[in-house]
BALOBA-1460 file (C-alpha; in Angstrom, 3 decimals):
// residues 99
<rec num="1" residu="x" x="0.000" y="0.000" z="0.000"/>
<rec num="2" residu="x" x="3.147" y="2.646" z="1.071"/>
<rec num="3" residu="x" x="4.631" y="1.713" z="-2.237"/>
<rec num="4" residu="x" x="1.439" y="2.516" z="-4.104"/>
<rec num="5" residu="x" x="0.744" y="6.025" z="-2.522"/>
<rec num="6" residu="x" x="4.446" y="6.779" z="-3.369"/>
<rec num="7" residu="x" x="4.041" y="6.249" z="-6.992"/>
<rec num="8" residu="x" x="0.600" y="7.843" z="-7.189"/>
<rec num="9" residu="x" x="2.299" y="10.789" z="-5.347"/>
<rec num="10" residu="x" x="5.059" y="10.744" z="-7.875"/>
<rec num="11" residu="x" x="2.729" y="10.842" z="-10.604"/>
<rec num="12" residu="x" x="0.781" y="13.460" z="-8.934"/>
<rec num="13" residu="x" x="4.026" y="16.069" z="-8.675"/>
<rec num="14" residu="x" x="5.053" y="14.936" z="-12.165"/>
<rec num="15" residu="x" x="1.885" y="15.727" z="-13.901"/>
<rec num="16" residu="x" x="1.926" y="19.284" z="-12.184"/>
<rec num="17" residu="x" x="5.197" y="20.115" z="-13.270"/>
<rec num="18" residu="x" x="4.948" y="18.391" z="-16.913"/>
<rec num="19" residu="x" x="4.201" y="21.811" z="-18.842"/>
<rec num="20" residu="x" x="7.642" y="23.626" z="-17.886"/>
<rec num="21" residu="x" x="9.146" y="20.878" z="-20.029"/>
<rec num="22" residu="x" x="8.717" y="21.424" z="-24.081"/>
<rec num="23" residu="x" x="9.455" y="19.210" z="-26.927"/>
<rec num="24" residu="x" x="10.807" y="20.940" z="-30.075"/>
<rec num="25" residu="x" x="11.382" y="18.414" z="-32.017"/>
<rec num="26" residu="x" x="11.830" y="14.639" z="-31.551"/>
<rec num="27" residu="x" x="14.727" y="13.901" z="-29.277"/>
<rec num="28" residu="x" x="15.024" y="17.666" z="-28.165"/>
<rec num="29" residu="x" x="13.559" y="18.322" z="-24.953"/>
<rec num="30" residu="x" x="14.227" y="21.952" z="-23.143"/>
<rec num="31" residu="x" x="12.749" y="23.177" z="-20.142"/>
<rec num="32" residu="x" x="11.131" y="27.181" z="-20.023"/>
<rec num="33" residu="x" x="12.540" y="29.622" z="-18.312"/>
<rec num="34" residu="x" x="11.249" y="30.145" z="-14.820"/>
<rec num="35" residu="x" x="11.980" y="33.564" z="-12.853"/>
<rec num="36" residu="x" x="13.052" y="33.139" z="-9.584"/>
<rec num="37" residu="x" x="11.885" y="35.760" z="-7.277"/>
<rec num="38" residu="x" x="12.620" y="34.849" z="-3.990"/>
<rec num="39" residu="x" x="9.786" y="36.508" z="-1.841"/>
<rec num="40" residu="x" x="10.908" y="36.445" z="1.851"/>
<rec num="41" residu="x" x="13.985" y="39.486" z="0.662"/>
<rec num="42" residu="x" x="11.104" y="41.608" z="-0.942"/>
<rec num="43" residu="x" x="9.860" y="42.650" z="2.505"/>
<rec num="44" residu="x" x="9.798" y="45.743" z="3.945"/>
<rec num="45" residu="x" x="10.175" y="45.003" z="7.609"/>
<rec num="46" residu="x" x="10.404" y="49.055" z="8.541"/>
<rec num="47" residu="x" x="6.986" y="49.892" z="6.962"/>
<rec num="48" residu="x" x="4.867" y="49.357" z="10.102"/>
<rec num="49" residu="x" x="7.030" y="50.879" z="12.598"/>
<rec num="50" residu="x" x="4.267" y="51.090" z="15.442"/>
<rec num="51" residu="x" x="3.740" y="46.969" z="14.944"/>
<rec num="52" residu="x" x="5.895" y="43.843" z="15.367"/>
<rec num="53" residu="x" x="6.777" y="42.327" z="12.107"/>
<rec num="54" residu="x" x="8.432" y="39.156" z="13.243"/>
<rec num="55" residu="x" x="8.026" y="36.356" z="16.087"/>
<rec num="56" residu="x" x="10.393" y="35.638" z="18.332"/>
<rec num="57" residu="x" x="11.189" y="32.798" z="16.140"/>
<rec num="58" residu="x" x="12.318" y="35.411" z="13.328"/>
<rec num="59" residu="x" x="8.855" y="34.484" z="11.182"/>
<rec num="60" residu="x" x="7.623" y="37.634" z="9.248"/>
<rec num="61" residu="x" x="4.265" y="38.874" z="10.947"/>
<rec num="62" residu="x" x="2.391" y="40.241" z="7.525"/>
<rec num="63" residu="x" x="0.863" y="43.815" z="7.820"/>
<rec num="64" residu="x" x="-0.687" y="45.484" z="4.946"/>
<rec num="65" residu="x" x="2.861" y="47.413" z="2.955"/>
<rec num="66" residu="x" x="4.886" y="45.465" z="4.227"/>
<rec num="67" residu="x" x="4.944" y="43.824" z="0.466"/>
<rec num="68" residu="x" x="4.013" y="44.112" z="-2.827"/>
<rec num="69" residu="x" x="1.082" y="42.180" z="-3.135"/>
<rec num="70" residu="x" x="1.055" y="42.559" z="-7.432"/>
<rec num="71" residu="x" x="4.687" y="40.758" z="-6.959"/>
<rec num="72" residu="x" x="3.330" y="38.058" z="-4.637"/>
<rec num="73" residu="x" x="0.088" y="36.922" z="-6.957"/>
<rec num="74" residu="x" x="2.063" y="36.759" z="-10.283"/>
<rec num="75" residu="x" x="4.971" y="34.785" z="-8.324"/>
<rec num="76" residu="x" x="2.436" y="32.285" z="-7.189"/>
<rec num="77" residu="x" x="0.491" y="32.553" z="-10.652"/>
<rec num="78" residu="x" x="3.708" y="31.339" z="-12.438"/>
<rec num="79" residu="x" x="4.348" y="28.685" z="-10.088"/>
<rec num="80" residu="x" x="1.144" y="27.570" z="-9.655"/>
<rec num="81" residu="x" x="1.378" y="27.392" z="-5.818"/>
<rec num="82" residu="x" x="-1.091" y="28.430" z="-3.140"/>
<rec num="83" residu="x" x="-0.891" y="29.974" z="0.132"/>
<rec num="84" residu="x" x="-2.146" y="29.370" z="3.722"/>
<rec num="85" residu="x" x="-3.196" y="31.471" z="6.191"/>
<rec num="86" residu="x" x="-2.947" y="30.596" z="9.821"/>
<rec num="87" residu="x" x="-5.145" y="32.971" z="12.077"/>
<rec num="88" residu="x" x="-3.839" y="33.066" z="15.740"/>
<rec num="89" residu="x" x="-7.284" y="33.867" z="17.897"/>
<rec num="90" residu="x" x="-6.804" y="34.364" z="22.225"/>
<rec num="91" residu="x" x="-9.567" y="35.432" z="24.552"/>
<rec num="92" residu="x" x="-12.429" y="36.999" z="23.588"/>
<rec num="93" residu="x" x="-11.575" y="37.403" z="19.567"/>
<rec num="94" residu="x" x="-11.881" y="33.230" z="19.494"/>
<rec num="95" residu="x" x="-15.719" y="33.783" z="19.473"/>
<rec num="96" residu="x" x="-15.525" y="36.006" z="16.716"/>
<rec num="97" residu="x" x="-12.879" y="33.872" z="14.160"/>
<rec num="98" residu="x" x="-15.134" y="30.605" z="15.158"/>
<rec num="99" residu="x" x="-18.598" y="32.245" z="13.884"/>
């Protein structure tokens, strides 16, 4: 069974990734060109001032300016990746993030 969900999670990552590659002609394979943009050095970390803008772990704490958000939807566009949110709710906002 382990050896089966391997291969169908093989497959699964392969098929995803299957249109960077491009055959020209028969025998000639070349990959596209992918622009790497690495997102974490794009923040602006002095923007909010007033605010803390990372943990204590060194994790960036979003605020709105902090980054470009035009630069962070085509990044994910061309990579065709998603991103979570985590919501941290104490106290008396728990209420209001479970309704």
């Amino acid at each position: 069974l382990s050896c089966v969900m391997l291969v169908l999670g093989f497959l699964s990552l392969y098929a995803r990734n299957r249109n960077d590659i491009v055959v020209d002609q028969p025998g000639t394979i070349r990959t596209t060109p992918v622009s790497i943009v690495n997102l974490d050095d794009s923040l602006n970390y002095q923007a909010r001032p007033n605010v803390p803008t990372r943990t204590t772990w060194n994790a960036p704490i979003m605020w709105e300016l902090m980054f470009d958000a035009n630069l962070y939807d085509r990044t994910h566009k061309e990579a065709n990746t998603s991103v979570a949110m985590t919501v941290f709710a104490v106290g008396r906002y728990l209420d209001a993030y479970l309704h």
